[in-house]
C-alpha positions in Angstrom: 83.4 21.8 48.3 81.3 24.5 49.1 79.0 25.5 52.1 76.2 27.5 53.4 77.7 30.4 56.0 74.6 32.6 57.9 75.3 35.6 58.8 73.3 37.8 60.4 73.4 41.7 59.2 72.9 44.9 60.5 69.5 46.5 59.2 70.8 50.1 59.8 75.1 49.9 59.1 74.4 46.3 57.1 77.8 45.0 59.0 78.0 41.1 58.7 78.5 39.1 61.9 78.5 35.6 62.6 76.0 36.0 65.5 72.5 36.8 65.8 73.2 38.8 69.2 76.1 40.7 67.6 74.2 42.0 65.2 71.1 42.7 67.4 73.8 45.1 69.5 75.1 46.6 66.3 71.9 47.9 66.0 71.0 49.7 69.2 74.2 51.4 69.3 73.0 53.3 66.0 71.3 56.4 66.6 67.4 56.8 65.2 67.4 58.5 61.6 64.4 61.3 61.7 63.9 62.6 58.1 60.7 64.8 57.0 58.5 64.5 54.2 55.7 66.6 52.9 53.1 64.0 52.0 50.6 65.3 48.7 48.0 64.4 46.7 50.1 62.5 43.9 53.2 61.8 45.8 56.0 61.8 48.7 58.9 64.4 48.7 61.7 64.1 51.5 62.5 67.9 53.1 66.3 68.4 53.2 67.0 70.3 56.8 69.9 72.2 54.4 68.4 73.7 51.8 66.6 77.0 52.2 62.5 76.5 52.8 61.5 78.0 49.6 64.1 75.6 47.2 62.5 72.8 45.8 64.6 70.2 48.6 63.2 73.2 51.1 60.0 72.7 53.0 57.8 75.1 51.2 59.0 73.7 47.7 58.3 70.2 49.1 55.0 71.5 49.5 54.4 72.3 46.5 56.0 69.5 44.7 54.0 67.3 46.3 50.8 68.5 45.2 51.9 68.6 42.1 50.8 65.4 39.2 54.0 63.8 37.4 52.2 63.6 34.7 53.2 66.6 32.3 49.8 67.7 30.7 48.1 67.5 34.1 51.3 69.5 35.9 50.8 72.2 33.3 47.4 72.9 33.9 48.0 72.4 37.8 50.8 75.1 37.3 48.6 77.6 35.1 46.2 77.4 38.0 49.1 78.4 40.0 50.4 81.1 38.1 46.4 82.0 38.4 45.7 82.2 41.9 48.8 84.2 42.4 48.6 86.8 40.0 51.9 85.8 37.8 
């Protein structure tokens, strides 16, 4: 027949144990994850440390990405102003 098991799971490794304090333990031990984002107008774009700043994973690329719209018709004229303002 079957039955209900709890267990109790590690938010940051997601390792089962069978006891709340285990996993509260499992926890601590982990390390805190820093991770950068540039923060836009129209969305949220995560900064790789690895890529060079001017890629579009780098921080200035980021940037840029962030400010830009997903929507393609609004993009293009965001990027014509662009291409504008910089003389390209």
């Amino acid at each position: 027949m079957a039955y209900i098991e709890i267990r109790y799971c590690c938010p940051i490794c997601k390792a089962a144990h069978s006891e709340y304090i285990e996993a509260v333990r499992c926890r601590n031990k982990h390390d805190i994850i820093v991770e950068r984002w540039a923060v836009g107008k129209h969305k949220k774009v995560r900064i790789f440390e690895n890529h060079h700043k001017d890629s579009c994973n780098g921080e200035n690329g980021a940037l840029k990405e962030a400010d830009l719209s997903d929507n393609i018709h609004e993009r293009r004229k965001q990027l014509e102003e662009l291409r504008k303002i910089n003389g390209g």
